[in-house]
C-alpha positions in Angstrom: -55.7 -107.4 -85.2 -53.0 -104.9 -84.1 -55.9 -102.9 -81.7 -56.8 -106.9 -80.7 -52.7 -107.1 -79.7 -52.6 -103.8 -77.8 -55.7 -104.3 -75.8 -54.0 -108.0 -74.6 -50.9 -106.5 -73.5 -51.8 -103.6 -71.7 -54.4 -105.8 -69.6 -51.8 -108.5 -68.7 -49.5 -105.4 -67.6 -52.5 -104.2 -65.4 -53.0 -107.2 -63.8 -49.2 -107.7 -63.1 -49.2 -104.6 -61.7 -52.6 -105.3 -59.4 -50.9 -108.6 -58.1 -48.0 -106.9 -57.6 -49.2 -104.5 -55.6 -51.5 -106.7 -53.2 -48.3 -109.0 -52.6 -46.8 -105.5 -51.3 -49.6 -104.1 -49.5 -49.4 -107.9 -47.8 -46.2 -108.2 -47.0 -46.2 -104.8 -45.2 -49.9 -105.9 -43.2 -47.9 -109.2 -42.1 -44.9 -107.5 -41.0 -42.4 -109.8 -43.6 -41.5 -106.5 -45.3 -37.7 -105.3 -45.1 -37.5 -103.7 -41.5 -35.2 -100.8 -43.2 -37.4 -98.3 -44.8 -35.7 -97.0 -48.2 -34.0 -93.9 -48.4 -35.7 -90.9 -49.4 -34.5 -89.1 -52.6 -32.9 -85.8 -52.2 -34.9 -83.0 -54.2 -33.3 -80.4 -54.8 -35.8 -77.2 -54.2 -35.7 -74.5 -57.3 -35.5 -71.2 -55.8 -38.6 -68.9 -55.6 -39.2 -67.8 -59.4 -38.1 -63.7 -59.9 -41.2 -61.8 -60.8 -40.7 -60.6 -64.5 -43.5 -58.0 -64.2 -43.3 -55.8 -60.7 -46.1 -54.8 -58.9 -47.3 -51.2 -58.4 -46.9 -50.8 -54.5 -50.5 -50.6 -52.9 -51.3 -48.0 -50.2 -53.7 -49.6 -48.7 -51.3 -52.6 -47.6 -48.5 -50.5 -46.9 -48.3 -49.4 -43.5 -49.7 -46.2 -42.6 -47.3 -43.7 -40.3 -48.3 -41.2 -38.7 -45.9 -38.0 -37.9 -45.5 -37.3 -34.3 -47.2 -34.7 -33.5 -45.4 -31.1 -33.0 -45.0 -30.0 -29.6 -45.3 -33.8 -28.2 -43.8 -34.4 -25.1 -41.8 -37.8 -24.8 -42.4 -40.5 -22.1 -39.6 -43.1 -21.9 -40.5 -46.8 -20.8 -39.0 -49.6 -19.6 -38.0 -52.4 -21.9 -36.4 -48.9 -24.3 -40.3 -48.8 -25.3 -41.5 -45.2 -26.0 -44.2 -42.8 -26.5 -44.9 -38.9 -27.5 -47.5 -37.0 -25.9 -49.5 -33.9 -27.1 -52.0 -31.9 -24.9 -52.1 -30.7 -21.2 -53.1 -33.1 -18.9 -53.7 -30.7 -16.3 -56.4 -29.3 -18.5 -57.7 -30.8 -22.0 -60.2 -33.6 -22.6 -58.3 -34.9 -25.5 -54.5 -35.6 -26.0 -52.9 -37.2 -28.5 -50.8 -40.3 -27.9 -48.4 -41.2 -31.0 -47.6 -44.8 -30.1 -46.3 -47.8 -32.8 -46.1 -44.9 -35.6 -50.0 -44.0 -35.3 -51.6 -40.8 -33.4 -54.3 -41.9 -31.2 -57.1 -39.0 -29.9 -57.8 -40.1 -26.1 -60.8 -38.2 -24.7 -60.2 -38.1 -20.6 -62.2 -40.5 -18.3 -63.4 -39.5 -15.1 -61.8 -41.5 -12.4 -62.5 -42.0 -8.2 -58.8 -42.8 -7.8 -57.0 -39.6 -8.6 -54.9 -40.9 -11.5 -56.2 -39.3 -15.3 -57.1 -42.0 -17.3 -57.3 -41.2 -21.2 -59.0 -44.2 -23.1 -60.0 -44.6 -26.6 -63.1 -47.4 -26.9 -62.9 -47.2 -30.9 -58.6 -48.2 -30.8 -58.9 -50.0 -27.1 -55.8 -47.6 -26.2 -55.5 -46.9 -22.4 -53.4 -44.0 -21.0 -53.7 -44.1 -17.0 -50.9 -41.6 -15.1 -50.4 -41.6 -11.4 -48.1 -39.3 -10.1 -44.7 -41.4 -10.2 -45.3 -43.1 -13.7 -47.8 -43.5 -16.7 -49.0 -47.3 -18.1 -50.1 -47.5 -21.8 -52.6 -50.8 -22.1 -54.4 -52.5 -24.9 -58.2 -53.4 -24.1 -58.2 -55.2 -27.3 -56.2 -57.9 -25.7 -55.8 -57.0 -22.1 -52.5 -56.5 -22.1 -50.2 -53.5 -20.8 -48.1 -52.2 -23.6 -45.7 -49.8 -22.0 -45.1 -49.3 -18.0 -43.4 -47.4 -16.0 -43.4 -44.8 -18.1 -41.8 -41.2 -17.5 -40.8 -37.7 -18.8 -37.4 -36.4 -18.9 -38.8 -33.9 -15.7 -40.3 -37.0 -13.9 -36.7 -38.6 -14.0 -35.2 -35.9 -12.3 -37.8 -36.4 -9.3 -40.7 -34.2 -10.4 -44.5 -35.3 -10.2 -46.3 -36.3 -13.6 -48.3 -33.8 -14.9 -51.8 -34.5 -13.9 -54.8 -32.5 -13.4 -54.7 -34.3 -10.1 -51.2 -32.9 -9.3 -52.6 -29.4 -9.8 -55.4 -29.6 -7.7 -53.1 -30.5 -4.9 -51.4 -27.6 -5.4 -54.1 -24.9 -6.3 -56.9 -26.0 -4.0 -60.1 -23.8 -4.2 -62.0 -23.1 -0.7 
């Protein structure tokens, strides 16, 4: 009998609560619903729960910086952007460019300009120095990274030091 009692109430609640809700969902269709929407509640947000265990730091997430390189040369940019410079330009196929804390190995590009190009396929790094200024670029995106680029000598009115540069000066007959 008491199981009979239970199973009466709880459906008249249900179907009190179905009516209910179609009068509600039909009053808002018709547009007779109260034109001022009710205020939201204000919830208070918990702050971010404090870690009770730490985590050993991973290496392979951190970032990874390289040293600059000893004996690197550094080329000043505009926009306070910098970067260091190892190797001879008027001689080596490779130099190393140390640019946003990582060493990059550029292997020299032949050019039909003049200018030395140094360019990296593997990182997309681009190194292209004309006589008055160097330009870093990024093939990955297209974009130039540092321009107008220049050694402390090269402020003071002195050419870059390019392999074109020397020729100029040491022609061969």
């Amino acid at each position: 009998m008491k199981k009979l009692l239970i199973a009466a109430v709880v459906g008249a609640l249900s179907s009190t609560m179905l009516i209910a809700a179609t009068d509600a969902s039909a009053q808002t269709a018709s547009g007779t619903a109260a034109t001022s929407a009710p205020a939201k509640k204000a919830v208070a947000k918990r702050p971010a729960p404090k870690r009770l265990i730490k985590r050993k730091p991973n290496p392979a997430k951190e970032a990874k910086v390289d040293p600059v390189p000893d004996g690197a040369v550094k080329w000043s940019c505009n926009e306070g952007l910098a970067f260091d410079l190892k190797g001879d330009m008027k001689r080596d196929q490779i130099v190393t460019v140390h640019w946003a804390n990582k060493n990059y190995n550029l292997p020299r590009e032949t050019t039909t300009t003049g200018a030395d190009r140094f360019h990296d396929a593997a990182s997309g790094l681009d190194l292209v120095v004309i006589p008055t200024k160097a330009m870093l670029f990024s093939d990955n995106d297209g974009s130039r990274l540092a321009d107008e680029c220049k050694t402390a000598e090269m402020s003071q009115g002195a050419p870059a030091p390019t392999q074109s540069n020397e020729l100029i000066k040491n022609p061969q007959n």
